[in-house]
C-alpha positions as CSV (number, residue, x, y, z in Angstrom):
1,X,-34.9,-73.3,55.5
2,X,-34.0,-75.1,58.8
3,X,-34.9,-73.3,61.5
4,X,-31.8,-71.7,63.2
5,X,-33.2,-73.3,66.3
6,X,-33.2,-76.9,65.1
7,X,-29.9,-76.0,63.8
8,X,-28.4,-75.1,67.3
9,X,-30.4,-77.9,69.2
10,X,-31.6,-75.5,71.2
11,X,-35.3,-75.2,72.0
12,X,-37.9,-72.0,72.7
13,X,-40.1,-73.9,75.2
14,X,-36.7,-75.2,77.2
15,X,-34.3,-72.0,76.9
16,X,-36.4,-69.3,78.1
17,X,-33.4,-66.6,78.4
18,X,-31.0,-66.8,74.9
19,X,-28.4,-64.4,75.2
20,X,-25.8,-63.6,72.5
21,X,-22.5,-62.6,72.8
22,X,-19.1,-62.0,70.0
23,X,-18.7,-60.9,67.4
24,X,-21.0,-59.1,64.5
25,X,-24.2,-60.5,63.4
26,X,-25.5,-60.7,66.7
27,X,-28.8,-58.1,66.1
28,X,-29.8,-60.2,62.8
29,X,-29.5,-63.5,64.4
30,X,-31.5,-61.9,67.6
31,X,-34.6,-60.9,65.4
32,X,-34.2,-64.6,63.4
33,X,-34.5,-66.4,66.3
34,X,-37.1,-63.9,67.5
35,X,-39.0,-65.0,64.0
36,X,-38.7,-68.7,64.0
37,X,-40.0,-68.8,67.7
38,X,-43.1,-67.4,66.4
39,X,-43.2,-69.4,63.5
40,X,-43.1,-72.4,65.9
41,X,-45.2,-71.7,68.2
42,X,-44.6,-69.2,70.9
43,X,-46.7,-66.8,71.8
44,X,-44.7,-63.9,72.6
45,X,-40.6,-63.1,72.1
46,X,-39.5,-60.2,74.7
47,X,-36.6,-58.6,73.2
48,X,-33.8,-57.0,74.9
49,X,-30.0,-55.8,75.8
50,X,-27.6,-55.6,78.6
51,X,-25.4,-53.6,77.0
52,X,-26.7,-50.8,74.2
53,X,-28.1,-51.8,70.8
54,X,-30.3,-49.6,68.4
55,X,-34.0,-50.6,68.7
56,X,-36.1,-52.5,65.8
57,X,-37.8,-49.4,64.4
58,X,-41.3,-51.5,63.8
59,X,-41.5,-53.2,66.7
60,X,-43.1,-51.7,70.1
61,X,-40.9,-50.8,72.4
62,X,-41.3,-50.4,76.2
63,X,-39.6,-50.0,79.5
64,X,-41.3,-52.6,81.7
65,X,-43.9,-55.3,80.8
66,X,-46.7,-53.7,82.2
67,X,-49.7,-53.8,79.9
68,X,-48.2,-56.1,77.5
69,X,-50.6,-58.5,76.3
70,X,-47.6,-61.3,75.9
71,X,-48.7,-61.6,72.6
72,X,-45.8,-60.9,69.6
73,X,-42.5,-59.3,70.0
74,X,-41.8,-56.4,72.3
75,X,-38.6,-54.5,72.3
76,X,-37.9,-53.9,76.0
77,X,-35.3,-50.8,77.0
78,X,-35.2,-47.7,77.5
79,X,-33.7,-44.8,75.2
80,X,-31.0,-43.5,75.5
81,X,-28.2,-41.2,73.7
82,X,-27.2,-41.8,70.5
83,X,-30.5,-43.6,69.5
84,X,-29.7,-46.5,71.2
85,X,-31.5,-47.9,74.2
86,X,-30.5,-49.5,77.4
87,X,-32.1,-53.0,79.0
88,X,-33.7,-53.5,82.5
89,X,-31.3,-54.5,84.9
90,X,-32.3,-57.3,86.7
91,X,-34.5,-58.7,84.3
92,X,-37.9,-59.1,84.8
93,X,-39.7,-61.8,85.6
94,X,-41.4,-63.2,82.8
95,X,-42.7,-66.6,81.6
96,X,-42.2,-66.9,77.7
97,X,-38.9,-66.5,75.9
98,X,-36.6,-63.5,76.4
99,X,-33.6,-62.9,73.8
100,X,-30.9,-60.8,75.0
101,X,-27.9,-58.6,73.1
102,X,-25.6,-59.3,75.8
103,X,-22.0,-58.2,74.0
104,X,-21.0,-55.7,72.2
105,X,-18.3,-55.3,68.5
106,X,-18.9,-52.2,66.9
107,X,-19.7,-54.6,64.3
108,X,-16.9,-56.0,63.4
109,X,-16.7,-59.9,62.9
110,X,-14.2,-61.0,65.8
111,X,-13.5,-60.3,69.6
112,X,-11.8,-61.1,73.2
113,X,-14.1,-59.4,75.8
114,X,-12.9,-56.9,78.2
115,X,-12.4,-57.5,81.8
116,X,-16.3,-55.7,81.9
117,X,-17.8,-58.3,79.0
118,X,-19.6,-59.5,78.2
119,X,-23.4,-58.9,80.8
120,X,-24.9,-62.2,81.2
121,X,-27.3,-62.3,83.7
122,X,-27.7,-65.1,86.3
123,X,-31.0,-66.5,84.6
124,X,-29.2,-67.2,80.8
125,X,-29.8,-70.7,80.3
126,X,-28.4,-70.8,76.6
127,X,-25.6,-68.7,75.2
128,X,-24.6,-68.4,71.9
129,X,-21.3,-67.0,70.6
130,X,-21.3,-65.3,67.4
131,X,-17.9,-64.6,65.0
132,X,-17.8,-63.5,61.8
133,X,-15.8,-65.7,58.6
134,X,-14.8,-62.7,56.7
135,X,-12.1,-62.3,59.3
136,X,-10.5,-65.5,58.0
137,X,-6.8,-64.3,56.5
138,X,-7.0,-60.6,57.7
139,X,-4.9,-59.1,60.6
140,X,-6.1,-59.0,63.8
141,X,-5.8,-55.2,64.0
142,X,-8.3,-54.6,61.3
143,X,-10.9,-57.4,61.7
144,X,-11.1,-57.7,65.6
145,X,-12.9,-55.8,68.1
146,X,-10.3,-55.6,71.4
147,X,-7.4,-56.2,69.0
148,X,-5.1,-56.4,72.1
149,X,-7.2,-58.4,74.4
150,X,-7.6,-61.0,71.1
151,X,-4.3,-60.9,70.2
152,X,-3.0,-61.7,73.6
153,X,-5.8,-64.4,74.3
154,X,-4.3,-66.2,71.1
155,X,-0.5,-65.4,72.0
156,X,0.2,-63.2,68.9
157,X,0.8,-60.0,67.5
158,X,-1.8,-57.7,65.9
159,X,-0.4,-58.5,62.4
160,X,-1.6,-62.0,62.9
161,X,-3.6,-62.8,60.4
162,X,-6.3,-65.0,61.5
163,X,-6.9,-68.5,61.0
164,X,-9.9,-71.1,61.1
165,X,-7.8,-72.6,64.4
166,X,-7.7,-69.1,66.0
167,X,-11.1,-68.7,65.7
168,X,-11.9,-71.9,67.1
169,X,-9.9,-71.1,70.1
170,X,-11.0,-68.1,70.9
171,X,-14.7,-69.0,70.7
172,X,-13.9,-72.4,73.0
173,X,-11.8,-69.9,75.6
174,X,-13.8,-69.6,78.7
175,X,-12.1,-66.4,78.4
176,X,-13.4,-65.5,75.2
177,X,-16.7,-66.9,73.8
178,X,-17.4,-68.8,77.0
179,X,-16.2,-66.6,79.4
180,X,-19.2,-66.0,81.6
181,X,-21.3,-68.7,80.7
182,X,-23.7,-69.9,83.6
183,X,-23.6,-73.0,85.1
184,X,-25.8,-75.5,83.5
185,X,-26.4,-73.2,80.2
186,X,-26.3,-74.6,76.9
187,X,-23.3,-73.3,74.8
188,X,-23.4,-72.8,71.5
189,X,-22.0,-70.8,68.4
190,X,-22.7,-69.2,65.4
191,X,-20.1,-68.5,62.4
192,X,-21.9,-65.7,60.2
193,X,-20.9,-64.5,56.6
194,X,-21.0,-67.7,55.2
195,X,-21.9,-66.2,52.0
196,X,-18.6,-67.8,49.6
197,X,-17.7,-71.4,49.2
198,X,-14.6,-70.9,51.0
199,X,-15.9,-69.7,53.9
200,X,-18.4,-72.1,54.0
201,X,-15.7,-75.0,54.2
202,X,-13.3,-72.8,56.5
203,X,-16.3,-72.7,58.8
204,X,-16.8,-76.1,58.7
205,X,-13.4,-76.6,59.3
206,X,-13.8,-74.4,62.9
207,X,-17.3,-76.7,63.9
208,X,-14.9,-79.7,63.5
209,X,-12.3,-78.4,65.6
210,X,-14.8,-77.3,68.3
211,X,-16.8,-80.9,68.0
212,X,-14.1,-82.5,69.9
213,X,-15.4,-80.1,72.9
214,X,-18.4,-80.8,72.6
215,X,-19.4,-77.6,71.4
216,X,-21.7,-77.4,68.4
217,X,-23.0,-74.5,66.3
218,X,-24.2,-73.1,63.0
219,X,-23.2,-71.5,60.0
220,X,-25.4,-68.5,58.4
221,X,-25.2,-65.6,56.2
222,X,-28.0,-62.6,55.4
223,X,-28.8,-60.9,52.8
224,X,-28.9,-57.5,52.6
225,X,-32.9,-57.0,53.5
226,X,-32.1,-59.3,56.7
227,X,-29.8,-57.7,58.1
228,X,-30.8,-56.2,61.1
229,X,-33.6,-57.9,60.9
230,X,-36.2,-55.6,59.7
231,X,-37.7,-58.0,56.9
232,X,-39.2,-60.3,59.8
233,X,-41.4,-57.6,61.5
């Protein structure tokens, strides 16, 4: 399989701070690219949120870098309720490759961000925006996270049901999938559940709408055991 990486036309060794934002299928894609950068060639993958996420269970986890021999992948946080933990805030400094949760769903496949969202932090030098094809044809209401903010960002109702265009648009929106992008980062997205024919071509049909923009992405689906990425570590 290509390496989601390659895919993106990003690079480990020249974006040193990937964070991900949208909708769900953020965590999985986190721990992939966490893999791959192993698998080609880094030393050591520092994982982390600004937000909240719920830590990889098999993967040491610690509040600063202190003692870390640099080597593998290190969940960096701190607990907090509900299971989950929180990230350092400002990051640390730190020479290999840092992955970031920067956005929150609830896991669901599609979002507009709140005046709050997403936390990108000054040093992000790639961001990728995630959205979910198995909200393709449902109402907004039921298949977005922020139904009002989305459905105002696209100038419809919450019965809208949602289409490859809409999708498009709100992942292009500097304020929606773009919206707090640094200067100078590389932008990129990432349609997941592209498990069906059909969503396969209606995703292609979004990467050729964003081309145009100059934005280019990915399409991926897990199966069950990657999802949340506990069959890499």
């Amino acid at each position: 399989m290509t390496p989601l990486w390659t895919q993106l036309s990003l690079s480990p060794a020249a974006c040193r701070r990937v964070c991900l934002v949208g909708g769900g299928g953020k965590t999985t894609t986190l721990y992939r690219l966490a893999r791959e950068a192993l698998d080609l060639g880094e030393r050591g993958v520092v994982v982390t949120t600004t937000t909240r996420m719920y830590p990889h269970p098999r993967l040491p986890m610690a509040a600063n870098l202190s003692g870390w021999d640099g080597a593998g992948v290190l969940f960096l946080g701190r607990e907090a309720e509900r299971g989950k933990v929180t990230g350092p805030s400002p990051l640390p400094p730190w020479a290999g490759l840092m992955l970031l949760e920067a956005d929150g769903a609830r896991g669901l496949p599609l979002k507009a961000p709140a005046s709050h969202e997403p936390v990108i932090p000054p040093e992000g030098d790639a961001v990728i925006a995630l959205a979910g094809l198995d909200a393709l044809g449902r109402p907004i209401s039921r298949t977005c996270h922020r139904p009002e903010e989305t459905a105002a960002l696209l100038g419809t109702g919450p019965d809208h049901l949602v289409t490859a265009a809409d999708v498009a648009s709100l992942l292009a929106s500097p304020l929606g999938g773009r919206k707090g992008v640094p200067p100078g980062a590389a932008f990129r997205v990432v349609l997941n559940k592209g498990d069906t024919p059909a969503r396969r071509r209606a995703g292609a049909e979004i990467l050729s709408l964003l081309a145009p923009l100059g934005i280019t992405g990915a399409i991926t689906s897990y199966t069950e055991k990657e999802r949340g990425g506990l069959c890499w570590f």
